[in-house]
C-alpha positions, 0 to 999 in steps of 0.5 A: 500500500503506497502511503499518502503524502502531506506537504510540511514547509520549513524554514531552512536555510536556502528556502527549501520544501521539504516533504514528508510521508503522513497517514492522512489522507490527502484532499483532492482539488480541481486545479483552478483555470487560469486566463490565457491570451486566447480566453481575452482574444475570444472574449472580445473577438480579436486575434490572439496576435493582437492581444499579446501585441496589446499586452506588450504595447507595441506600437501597432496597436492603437490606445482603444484596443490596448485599453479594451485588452487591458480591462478584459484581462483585468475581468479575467483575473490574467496573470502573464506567464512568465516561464512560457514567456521567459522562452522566448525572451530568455527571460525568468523574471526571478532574481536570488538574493543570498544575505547573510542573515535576515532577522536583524533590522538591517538586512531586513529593511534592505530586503524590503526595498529590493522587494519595492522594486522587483515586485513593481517590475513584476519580478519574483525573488527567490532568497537565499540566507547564508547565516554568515556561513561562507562553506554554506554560501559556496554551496548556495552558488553552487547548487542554484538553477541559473537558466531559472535566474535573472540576475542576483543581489548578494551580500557576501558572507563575514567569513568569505575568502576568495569570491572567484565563484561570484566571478564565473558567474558573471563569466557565464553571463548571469548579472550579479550585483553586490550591496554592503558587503561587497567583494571588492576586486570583483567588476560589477555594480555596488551599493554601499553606504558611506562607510569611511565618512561615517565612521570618521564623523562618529569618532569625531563626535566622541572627541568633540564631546571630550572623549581622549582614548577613543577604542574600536571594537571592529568586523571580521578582518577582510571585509571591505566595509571593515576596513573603511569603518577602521580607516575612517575611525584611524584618520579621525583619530590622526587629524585631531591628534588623538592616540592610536593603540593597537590593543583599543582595536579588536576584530570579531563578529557582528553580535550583541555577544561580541560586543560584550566579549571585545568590551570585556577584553577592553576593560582587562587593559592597564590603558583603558580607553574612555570611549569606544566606536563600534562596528555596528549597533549590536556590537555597542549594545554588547559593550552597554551590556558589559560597562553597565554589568560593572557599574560603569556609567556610559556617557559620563564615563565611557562613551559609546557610538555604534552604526546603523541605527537598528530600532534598539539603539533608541529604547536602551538605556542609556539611548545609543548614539549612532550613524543612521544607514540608509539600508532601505535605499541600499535595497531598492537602489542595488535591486534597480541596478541588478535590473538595468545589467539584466535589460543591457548586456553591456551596461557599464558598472556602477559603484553607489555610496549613499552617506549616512547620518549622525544620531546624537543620544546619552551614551556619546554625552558626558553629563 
């Protein structure tokens, strides 16, 4: 006896159904009829030619009776078929994007303006989560079906070494774009916010506010974004004449929890500094965490300014300062991008840098 099957969704990395065998009996539905070409061109007595010509308003066609094909295939409830179409144009209109993760504030805005975008180009999006994985970002790559891909948006993993893999695909035609984390000697579009700038005016602002030994805990070494947050926060340091130490720089991940550890590694110095300059907002809240455990009191005697202003930096206390990103922007201006290579074979790359922006809180002000 062949035993009947129920369909389970999970929520595992890459997006992927899963399938299992289950004793309940499965119910039996008519597939629904969906409007065709052919059911408009009956509808209103025309030829099929003259409504696909309507649908894709080619200049044959007059304003009348491309208005009478669009309300019939309104009534219709006509949906365009992308995968027959995609045939003959060589077109899927789906688009990967692989993040390293997508829970916190950030990736998720981005997310939700490249979905702006590709869905007003009647795109479909096809996400691919890496949790900062790069053995797991390689295995993404290597396993996509790229003849049912448009184009891809990516923003490497923490962990990425050599980025050759994101390079043959580009090779083999396939538009590829990169936002925030971007693989630097790799040619082709890229959407970054200003992160040298930014992280020269936070550190800045520390000093202005009487900050002397002003501490970094940083990204992952190798990411290009790591390094411009570090160069911006160095030259800050070096245009007002304020000491560099190598021990106030220490490399981990992107966590609240890291934030906590490098804060903790700080504290264990004979020099300690008196403020410190994170890589990002999580990574400030771990070093709250940690100064408030030993009833140090931020702002008034350590100062604290973190990057991206994630939700959380305003209902902590004390309230983070921090460099607003504009992650939405980054979303719907690298989705916009990957879309122009896909329409031109040939369009010259692009490299955006939007600025970020200064938001002063308690933990930056000396009281």
């Amino acid at each position: 006896m062949i035993p009947f099957c129920r369909k389970f969704t999970e929520n595992v990395t890459g997006g992927f159904i899963i399938f299992k065998y289950s004793n309940h009996r499965p119910v039996r539905r008519m597939r629904r009829h969906y409007a065709t070409i052919k059911d408009i061109a009956h509808a209103l007595n025309i030829s099929v030619s003259t409504v696909s010509r309507a649908l894709r308003d080619t200049y044959d066609v007059s304003a009348d009776t491309r208005k009478l094909v669009l309300d019939m295939a309104a009534k219709l409830n006509y949906k365009p078929n992308f995968n027959a179409t995609g045939l003959v144009k060589n077109s899927t209109h789906n688009l990967a994007v692989i993040l390293p993760g997508i829970t916190n504030y950030y990736f998720s805005t981005v997310f939700t303006g490249i979905q702006e975008i590709a869905y007003s180009h009647n795109y479909n999006i096809i996400l691919y989560v890496t949790n900062d994985d790069a053995g797991r970002e390689l295995n993404i790559i290597r396993n996509l079906s790229f003849s049912s891909l448009d184009g891809l948006l990516v923003s490497v993993s923490s962990q990425a070494g050599s980025c050759d893999h994101f390079q043959e695909i580009i090779d083999d035609g396939i538009p590829v774009v990169f936002f925030d984390r971007v693989a630097a000697d790799i040619r082709t579009s890229k959407v970054m916010q200003d992160d040298y700038n930014g992280a020269f005016e936070a550190t800045t602002h520390l000093i202005a506010n009487g900050y002397k030994k002003i501490a970094h805990i940083a990204g992952p070494e190798g990411l290009t974004f790591t390094d411009s947050r570090l160069n911006g926060y160095l030259d800050a340091l070096r245009r007002n004449g304020m000491p560099i130490r190598k021990k106030w720089i220490i490399h981990s991940g992107f966590t609240q929890e890291c934030g906590e550890n490098d804060m903790e590694k700080l504290w264990k110095l004979n020099d300690k500094p008196d403020a410190v300059f994170a890589v990002n907002d999580r990574k400030a809240v771990g070093a709250i965490v940690t100064l408030k455990k030993k009833n140090i009191a931020v702002g008034k005697d350590v100062g604290v300014i973190g990057f991206t202003n994630d939700p959380m930096s305003a209902i902590i206390s004390p309230s983070l300062s921090t460099i607003a990103e504009p992650a939405f922007e980054i979303g719907k201006k690298s989705c916009q991008l990957l879309l122009n290579h896909i329409k031109k074979k040939n369009f010259i790359p692009e490299e955006i840098i939007l600025p970020g922006k200064l938001i002063v809180r308690e933990s930056s002000i000396r009281s």
